[in-house]
mmCIF file of the C-alpha atoms, coordinates in Angstrom:
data_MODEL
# 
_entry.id   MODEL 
# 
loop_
_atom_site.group_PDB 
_atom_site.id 
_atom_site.type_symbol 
_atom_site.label_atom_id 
_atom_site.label_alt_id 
_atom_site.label_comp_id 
_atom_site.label_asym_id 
_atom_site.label_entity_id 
_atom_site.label_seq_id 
_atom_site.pdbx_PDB_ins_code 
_atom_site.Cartn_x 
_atom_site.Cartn_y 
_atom_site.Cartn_z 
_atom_site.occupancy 
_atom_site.B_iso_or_equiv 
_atom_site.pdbx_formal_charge 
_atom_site.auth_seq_id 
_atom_site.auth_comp_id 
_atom_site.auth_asym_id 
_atom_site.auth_atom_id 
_atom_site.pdbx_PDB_model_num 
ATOM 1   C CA . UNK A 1 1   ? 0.000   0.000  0.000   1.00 0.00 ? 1   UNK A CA 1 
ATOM 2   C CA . UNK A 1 2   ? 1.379   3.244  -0.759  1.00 0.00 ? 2   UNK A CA 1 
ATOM 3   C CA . UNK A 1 3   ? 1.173   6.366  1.003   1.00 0.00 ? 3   UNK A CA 1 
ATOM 4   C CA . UNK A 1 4   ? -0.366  9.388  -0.662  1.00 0.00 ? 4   UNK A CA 1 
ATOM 5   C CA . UNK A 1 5   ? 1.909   12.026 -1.638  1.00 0.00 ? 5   UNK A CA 1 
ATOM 6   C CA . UNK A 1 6   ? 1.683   15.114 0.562   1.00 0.00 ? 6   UNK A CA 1 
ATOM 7   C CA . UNK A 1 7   ? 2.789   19.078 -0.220  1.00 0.00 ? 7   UNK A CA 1 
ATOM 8   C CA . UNK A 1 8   ? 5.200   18.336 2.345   1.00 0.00 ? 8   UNK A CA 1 
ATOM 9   C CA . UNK A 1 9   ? 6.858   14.742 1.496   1.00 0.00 ? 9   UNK A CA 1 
ATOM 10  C CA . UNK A 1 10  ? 6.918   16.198 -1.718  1.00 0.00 ? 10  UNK A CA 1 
ATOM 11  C CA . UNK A 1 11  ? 9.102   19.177 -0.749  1.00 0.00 ? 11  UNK A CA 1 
ATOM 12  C CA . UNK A 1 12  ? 11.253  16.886 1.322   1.00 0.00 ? 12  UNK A CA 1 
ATOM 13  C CA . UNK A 1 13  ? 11.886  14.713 -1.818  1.00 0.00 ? 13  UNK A CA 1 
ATOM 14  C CA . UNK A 1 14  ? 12.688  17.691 -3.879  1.00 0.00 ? 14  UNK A CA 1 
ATOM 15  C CA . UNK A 1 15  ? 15.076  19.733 -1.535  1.00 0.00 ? 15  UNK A CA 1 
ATOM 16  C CA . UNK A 1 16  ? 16.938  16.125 -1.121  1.00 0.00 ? 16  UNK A CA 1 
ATOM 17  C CA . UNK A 1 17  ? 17.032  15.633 -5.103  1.00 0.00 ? 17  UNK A CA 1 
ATOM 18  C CA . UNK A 1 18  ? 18.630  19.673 -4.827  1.00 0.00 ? 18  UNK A CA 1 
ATOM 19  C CA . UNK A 1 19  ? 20.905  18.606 -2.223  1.00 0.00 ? 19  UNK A CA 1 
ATOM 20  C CA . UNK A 1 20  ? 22.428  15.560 -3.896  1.00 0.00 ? 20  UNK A CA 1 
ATOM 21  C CA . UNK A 1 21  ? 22.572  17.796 -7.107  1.00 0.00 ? 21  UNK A CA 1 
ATOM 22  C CA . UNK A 1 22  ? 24.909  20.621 -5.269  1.00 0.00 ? 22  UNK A CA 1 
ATOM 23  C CA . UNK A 1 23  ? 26.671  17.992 -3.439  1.00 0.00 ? 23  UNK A CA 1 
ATOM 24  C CA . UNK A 1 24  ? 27.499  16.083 -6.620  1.00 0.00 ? 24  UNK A CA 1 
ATOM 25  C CA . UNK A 1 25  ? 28.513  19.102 -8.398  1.00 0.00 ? 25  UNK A CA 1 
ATOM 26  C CA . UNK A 1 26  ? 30.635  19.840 -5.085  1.00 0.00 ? 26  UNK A CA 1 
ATOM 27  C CA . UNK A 1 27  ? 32.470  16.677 -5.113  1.00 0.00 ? 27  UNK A CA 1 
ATOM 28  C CA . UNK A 1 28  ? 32.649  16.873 -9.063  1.00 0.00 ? 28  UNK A CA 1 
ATOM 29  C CA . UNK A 1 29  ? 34.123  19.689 -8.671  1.00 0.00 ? 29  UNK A CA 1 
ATOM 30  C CA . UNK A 1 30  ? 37.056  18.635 -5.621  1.00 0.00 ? 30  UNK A CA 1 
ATOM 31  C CA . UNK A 1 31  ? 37.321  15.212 -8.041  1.00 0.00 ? 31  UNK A CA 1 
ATOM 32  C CA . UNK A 1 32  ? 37.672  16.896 -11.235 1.00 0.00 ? 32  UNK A CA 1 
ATOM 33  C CA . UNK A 1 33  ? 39.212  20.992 -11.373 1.00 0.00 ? 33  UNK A CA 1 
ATOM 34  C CA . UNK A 1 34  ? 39.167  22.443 -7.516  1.00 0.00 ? 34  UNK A CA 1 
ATOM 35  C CA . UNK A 1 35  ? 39.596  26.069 -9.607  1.00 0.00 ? 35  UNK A CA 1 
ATOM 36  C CA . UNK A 1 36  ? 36.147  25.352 -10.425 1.00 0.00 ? 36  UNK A CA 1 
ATOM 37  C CA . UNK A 1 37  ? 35.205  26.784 -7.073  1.00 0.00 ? 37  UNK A CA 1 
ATOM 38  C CA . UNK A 1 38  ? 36.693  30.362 -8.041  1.00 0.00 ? 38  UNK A CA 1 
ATOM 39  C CA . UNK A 1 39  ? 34.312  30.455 -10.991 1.00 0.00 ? 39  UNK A CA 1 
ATOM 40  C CA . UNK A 1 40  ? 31.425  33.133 -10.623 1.00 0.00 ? 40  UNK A CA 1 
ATOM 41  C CA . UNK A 1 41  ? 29.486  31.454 -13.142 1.00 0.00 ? 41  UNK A CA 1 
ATOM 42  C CA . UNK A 1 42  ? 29.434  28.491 -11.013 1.00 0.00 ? 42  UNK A CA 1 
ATOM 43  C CA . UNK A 1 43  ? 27.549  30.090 -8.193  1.00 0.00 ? 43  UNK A CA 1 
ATOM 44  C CA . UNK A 1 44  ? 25.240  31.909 -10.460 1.00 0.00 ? 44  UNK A CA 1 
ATOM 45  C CA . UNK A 1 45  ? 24.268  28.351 -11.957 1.00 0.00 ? 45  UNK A CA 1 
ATOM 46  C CA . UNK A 1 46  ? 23.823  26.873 -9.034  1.00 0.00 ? 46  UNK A CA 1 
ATOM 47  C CA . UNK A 1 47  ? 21.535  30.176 -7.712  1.00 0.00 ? 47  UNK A CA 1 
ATOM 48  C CA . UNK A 1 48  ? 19.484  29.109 -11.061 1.00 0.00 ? 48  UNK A CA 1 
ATOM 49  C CA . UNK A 1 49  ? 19.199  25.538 -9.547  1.00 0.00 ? 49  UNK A CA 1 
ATOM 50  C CA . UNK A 1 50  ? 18.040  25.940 -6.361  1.00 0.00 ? 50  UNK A CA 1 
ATOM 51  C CA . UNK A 1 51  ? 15.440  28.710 -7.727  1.00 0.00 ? 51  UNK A CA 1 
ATOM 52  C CA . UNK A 1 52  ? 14.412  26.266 -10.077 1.00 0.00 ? 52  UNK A CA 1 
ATOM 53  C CA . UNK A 1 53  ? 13.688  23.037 -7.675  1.00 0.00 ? 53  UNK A CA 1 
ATOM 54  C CA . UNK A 1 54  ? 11.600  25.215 -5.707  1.00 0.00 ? 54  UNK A CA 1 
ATOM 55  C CA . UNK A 1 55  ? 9.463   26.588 -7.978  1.00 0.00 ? 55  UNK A CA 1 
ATOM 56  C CA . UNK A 1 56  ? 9.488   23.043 -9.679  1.00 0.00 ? 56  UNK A CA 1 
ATOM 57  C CA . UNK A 1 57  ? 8.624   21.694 -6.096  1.00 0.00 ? 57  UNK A CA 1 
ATOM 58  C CA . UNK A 1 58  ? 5.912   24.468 -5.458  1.00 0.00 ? 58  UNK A CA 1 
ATOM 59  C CA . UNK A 1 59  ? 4.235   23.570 -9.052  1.00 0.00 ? 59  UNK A CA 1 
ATOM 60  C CA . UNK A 1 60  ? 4.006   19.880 -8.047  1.00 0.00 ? 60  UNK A CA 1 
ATOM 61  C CA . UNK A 1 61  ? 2.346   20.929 -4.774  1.00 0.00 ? 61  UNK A CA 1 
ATOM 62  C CA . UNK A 1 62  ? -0.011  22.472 -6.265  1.00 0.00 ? 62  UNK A CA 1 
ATOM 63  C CA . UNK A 1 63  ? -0.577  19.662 -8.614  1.00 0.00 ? 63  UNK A CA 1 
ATOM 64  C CA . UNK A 1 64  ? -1.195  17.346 -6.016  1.00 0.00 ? 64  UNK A CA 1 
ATOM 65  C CA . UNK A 1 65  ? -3.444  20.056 -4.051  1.00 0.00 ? 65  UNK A CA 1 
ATOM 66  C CA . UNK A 1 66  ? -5.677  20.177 -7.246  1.00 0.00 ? 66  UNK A CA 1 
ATOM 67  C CA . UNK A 1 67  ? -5.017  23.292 -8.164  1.00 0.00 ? 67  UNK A CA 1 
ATOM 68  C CA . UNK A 1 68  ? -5.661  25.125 -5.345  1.00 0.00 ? 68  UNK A CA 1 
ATOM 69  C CA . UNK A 1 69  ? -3.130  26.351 -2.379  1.00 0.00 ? 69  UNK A CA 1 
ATOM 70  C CA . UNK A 1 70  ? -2.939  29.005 -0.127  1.00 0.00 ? 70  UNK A CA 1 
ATOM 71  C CA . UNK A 1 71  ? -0.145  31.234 0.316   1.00 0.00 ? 71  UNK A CA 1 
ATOM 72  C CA . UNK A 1 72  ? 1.467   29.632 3.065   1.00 0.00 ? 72  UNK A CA 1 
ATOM 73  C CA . UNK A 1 73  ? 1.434   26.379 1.612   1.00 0.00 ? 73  UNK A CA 1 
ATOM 74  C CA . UNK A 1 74  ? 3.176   27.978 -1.304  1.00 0.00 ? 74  UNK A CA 1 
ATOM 75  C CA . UNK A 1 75  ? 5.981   29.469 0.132   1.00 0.00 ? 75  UNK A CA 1 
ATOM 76  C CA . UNK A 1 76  ? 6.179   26.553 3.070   1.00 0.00 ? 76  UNK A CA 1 
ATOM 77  C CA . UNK A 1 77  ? 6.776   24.214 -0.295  1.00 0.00 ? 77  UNK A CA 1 
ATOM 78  C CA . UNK A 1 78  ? 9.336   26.294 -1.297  1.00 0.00 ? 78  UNK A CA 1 
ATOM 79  C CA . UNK A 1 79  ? 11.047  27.249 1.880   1.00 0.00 ? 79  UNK A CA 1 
ATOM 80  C CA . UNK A 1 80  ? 11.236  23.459 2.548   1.00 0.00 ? 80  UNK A CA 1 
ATOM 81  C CA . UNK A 1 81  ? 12.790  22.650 -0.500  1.00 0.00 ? 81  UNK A CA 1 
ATOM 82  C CA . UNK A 1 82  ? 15.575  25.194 -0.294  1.00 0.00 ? 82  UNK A CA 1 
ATOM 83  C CA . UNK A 1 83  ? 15.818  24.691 3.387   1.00 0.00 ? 83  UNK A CA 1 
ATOM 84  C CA . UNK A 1 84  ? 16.728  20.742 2.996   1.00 0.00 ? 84  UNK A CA 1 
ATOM 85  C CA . UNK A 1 85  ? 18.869  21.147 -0.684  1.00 0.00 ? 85  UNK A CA 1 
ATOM 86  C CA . UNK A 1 86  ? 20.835  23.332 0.972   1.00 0.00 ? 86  UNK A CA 1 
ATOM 87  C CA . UNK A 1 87  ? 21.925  21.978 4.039   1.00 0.00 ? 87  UNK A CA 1 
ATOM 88  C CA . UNK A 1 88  ? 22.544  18.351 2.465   1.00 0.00 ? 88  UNK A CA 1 
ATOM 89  C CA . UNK A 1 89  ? 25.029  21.050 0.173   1.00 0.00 ? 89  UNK A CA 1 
ATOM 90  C CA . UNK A 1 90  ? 26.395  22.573 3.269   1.00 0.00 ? 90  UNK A CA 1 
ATOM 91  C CA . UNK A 1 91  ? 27.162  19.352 4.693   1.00 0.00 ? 91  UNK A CA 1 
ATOM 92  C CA . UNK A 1 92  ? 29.193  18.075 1.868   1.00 0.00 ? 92  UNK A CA 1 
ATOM 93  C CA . UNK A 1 93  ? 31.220  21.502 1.946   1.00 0.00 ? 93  UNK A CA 1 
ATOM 94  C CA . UNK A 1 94  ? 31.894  20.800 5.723   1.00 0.00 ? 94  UNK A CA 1 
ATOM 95  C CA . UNK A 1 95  ? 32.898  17.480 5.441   1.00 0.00 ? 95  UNK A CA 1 
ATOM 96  C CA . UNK A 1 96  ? 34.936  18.258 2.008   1.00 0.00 ? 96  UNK A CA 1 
ATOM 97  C CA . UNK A 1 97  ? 36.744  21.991 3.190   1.00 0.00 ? 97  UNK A CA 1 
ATOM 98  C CA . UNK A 1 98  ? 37.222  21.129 6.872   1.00 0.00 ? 98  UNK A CA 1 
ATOM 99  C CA . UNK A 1 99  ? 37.774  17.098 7.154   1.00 0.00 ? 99  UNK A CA 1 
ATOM 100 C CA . UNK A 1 100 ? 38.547  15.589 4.045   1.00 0.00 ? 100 UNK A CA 1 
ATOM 101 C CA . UNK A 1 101 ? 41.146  18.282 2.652   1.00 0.00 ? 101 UNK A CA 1 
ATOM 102 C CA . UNK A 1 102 ? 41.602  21.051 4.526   1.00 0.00 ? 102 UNK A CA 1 
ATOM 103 C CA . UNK A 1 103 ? 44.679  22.796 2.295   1.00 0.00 ? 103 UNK A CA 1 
ATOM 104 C CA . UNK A 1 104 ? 41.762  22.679 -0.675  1.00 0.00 ? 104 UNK A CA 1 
ATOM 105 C CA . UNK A 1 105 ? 40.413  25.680 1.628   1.00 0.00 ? 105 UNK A CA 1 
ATOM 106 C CA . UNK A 1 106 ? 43.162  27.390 2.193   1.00 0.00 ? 106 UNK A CA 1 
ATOM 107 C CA . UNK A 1 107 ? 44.479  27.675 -1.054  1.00 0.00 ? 107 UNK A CA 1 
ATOM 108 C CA . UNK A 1 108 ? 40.888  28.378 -2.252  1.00 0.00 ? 108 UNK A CA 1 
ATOM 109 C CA . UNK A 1 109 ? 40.817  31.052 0.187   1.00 0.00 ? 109 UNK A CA 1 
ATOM 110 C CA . UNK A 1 110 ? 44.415  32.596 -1.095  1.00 0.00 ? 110 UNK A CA 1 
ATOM 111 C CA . UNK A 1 111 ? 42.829  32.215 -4.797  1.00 0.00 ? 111 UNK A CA 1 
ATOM 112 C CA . UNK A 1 112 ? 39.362  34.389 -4.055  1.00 0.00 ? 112 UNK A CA 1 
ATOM 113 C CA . UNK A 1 113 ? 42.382  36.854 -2.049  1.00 0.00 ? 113 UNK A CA 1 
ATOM 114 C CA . UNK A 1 114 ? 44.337  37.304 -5.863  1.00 0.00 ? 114 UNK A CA 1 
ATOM 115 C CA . UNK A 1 115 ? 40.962  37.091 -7.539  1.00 0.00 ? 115 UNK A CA 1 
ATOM 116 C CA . UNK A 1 116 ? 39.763  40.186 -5.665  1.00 0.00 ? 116 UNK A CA 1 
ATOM 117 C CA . UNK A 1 117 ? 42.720  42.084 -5.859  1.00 0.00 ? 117 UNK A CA 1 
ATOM 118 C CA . UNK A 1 118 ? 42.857  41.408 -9.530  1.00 0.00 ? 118 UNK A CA 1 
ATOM 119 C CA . UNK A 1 119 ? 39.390  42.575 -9.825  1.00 0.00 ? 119 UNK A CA 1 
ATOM 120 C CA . UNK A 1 120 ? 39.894  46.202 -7.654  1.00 0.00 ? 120 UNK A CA 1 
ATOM 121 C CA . UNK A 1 121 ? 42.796  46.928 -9.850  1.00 0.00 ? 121 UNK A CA 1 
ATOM 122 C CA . UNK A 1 122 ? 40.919  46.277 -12.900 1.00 0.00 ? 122 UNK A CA 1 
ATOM 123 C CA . UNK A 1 123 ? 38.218  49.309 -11.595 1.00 0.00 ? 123 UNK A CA 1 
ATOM 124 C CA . UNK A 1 124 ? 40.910  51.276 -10.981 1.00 0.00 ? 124 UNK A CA 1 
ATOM 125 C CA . UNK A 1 125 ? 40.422  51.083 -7.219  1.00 0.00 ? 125 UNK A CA 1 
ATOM 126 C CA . UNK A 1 126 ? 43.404  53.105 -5.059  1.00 0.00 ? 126 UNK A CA 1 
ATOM 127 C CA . UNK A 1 127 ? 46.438  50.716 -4.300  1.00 0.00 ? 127 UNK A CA 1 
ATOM 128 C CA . UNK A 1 128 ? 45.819  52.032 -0.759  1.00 0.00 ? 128 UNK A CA 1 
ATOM 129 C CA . UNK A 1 129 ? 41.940  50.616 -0.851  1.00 0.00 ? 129 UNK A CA 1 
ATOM 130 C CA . UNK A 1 130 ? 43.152  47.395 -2.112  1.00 0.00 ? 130 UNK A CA 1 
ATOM 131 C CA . UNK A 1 131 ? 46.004  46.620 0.562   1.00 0.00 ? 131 UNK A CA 1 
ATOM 132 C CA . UNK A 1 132 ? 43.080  47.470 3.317   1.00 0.00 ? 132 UNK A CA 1 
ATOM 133 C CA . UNK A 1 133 ? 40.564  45.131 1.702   1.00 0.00 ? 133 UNK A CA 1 
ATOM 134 C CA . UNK A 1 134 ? 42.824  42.364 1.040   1.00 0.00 ? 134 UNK A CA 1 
ATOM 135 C CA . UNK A 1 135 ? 43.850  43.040 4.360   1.00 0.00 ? 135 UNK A CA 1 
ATOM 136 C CA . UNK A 1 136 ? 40.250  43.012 5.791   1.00 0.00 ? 136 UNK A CA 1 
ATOM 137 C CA . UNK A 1 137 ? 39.363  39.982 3.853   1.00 0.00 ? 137 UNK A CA 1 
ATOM 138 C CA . UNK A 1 138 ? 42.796  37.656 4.178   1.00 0.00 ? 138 UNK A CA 1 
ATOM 139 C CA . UNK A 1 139 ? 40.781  37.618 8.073   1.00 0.00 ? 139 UNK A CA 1 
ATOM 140 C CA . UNK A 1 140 ? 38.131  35.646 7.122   1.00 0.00 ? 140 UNK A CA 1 
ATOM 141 C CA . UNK A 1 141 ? 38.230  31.956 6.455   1.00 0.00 ? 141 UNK A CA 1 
ATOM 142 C CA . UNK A 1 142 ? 35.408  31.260 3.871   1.00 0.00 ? 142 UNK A CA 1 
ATOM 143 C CA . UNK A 1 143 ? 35.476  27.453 4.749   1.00 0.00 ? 143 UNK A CA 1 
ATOM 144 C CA . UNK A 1 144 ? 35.178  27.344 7.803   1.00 0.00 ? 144 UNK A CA 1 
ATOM 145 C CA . UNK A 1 145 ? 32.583  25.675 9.813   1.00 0.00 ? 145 UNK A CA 1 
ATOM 146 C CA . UNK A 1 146 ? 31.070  28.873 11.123  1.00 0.00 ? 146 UNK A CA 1 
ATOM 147 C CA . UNK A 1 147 ? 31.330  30.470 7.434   1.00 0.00 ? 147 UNK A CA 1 
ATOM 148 C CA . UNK A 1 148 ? 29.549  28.071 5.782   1.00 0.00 ? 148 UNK A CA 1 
ATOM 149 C CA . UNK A 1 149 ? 26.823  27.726 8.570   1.00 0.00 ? 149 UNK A CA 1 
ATOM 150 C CA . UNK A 1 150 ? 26.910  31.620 7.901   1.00 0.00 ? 150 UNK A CA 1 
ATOM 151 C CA . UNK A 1 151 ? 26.325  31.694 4.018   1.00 0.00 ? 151 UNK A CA 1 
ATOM 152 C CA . UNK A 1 152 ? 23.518  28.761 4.535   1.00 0.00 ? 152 UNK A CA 1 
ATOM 153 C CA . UNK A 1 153 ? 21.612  30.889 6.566   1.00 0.00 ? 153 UNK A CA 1 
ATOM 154 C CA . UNK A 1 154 ? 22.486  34.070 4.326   1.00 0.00 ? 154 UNK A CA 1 
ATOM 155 C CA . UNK A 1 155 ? 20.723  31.811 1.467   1.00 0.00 ? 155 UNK A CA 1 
ATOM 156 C CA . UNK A 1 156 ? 18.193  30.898 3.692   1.00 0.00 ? 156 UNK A CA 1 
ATOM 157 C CA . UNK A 1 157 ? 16.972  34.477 4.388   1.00 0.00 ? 157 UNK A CA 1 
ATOM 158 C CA . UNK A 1 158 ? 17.773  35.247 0.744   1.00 0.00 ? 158 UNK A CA 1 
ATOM 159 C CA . UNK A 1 159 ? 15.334  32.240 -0.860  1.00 0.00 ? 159 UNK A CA 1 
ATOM 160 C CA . UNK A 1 160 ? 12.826  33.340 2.182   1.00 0.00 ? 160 UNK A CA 1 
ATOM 161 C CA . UNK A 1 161 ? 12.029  36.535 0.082   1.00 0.00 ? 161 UNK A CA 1 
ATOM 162 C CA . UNK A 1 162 ? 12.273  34.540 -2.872  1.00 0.00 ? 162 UNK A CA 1 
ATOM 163 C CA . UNK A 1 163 ? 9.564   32.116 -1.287  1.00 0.00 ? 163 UNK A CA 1 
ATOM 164 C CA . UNK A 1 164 ? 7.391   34.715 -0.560  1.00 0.00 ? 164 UNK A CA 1 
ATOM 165 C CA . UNK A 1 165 ? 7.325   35.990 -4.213  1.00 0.00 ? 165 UNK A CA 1 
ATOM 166 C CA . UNK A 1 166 ? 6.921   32.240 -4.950  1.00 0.00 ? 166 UNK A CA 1 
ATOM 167 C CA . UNK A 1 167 ? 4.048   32.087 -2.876  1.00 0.00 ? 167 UNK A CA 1 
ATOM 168 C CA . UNK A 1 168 ? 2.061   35.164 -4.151  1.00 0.00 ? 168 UNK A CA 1 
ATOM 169 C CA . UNK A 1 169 ? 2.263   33.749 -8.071  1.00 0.00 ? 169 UNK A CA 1 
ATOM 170 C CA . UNK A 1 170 ? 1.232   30.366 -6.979  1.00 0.00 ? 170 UNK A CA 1 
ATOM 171 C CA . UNK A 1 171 ? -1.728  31.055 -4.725  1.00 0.00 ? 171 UNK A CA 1 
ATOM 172 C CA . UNK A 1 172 ? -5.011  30.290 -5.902  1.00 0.00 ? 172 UNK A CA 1 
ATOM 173 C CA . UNK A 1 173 ? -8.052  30.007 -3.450  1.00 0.00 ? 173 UNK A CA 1 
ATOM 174 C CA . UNK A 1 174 ? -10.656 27.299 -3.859  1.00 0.00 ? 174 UNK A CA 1 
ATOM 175 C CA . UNK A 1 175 ? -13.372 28.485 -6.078  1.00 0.00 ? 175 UNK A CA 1 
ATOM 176 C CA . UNK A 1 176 ? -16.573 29.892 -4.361  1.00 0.00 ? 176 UNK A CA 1 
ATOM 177 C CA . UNK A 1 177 ? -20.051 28.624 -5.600  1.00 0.00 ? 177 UNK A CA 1 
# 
């Protein structure tokens, strides 16, 4: 006997299917070209993915609410989603930057230092601005445990707004007769 799908089993099983997707691209990456991880284009695409899965996830939730869902159960499919994608991705960047190779983050961390710099001189930023920014940021330890529990809830607040837009376009009240 199966069990009935539910708006929330189905955002579980989405945010999980996210979550293997940017921790498979994360250990792609480590396996395959570590400079990977210096790539803007890389976070951008992986911005697109999780925005994607949760509107994907908030459409089937609808589907299986026939049509009609209220605004909370909108942005509740969506915040789920997110929510659980991205800390199965957090995880794996714990357990890849701060057990499993550690030097990966501290060369990664020297890399986004030159990256920066490079990019300040190219806008024509003062050298004096630059050696206090690269000074400001060689401080901070992007890898870290703390960081990354940082930037997950960073993403979490940023894909709550998100949600809530989310929620407003999928919305629909049960007809009235």
């Amino acid at each position: 006997m199966s069990e009935m799908l539910t708006p929330k089993k189905n955002a579980i099983n989405h945010g999980t299917m996210l979550g293997l997707m940017l921790g498979l691209s994360t250990t792609l990456m480590y396996a395959l070209n570590t400079e990977l991880f210096t790539k803007w284009w890389i976070g951008t695409l992986s911005l697109l993915l999780v925005i994607a899965m949760g509107i994907i996830s908030t459409a089937k939730s609808k589907g299986i609410l026939s049509g009609v869902m209220t605004f909370k159960e909108a942005f509740t499919s969506y915040f789920i989603t997110t929510a659980v994608g991205l800390a199965i991705s957090t995880a794996v960047g714990i357990l890849i930057f701060t057990i499993i190779d550690p030097d990966l983050a501290t060369y990664l961390n020297e890399r986004s230092l030159e990256i920066a710099q490079e990019m300040m001189i190219r806008f024509g930023a003062p050298p004096e601005e630059i050696e206090k920014q690269i000074a400001n940021l060689s401080q901070v330890d992007n890898f870290s445990i703390a960081s990354q529990a940082k930037s997950y809830v960073s993403l979490l607040i940023f894909h709550s707004v998100l949600g809530l837009l989310v929620g407003l376009i999928f919305k629909k009240a049960a007809p009235t007769d």
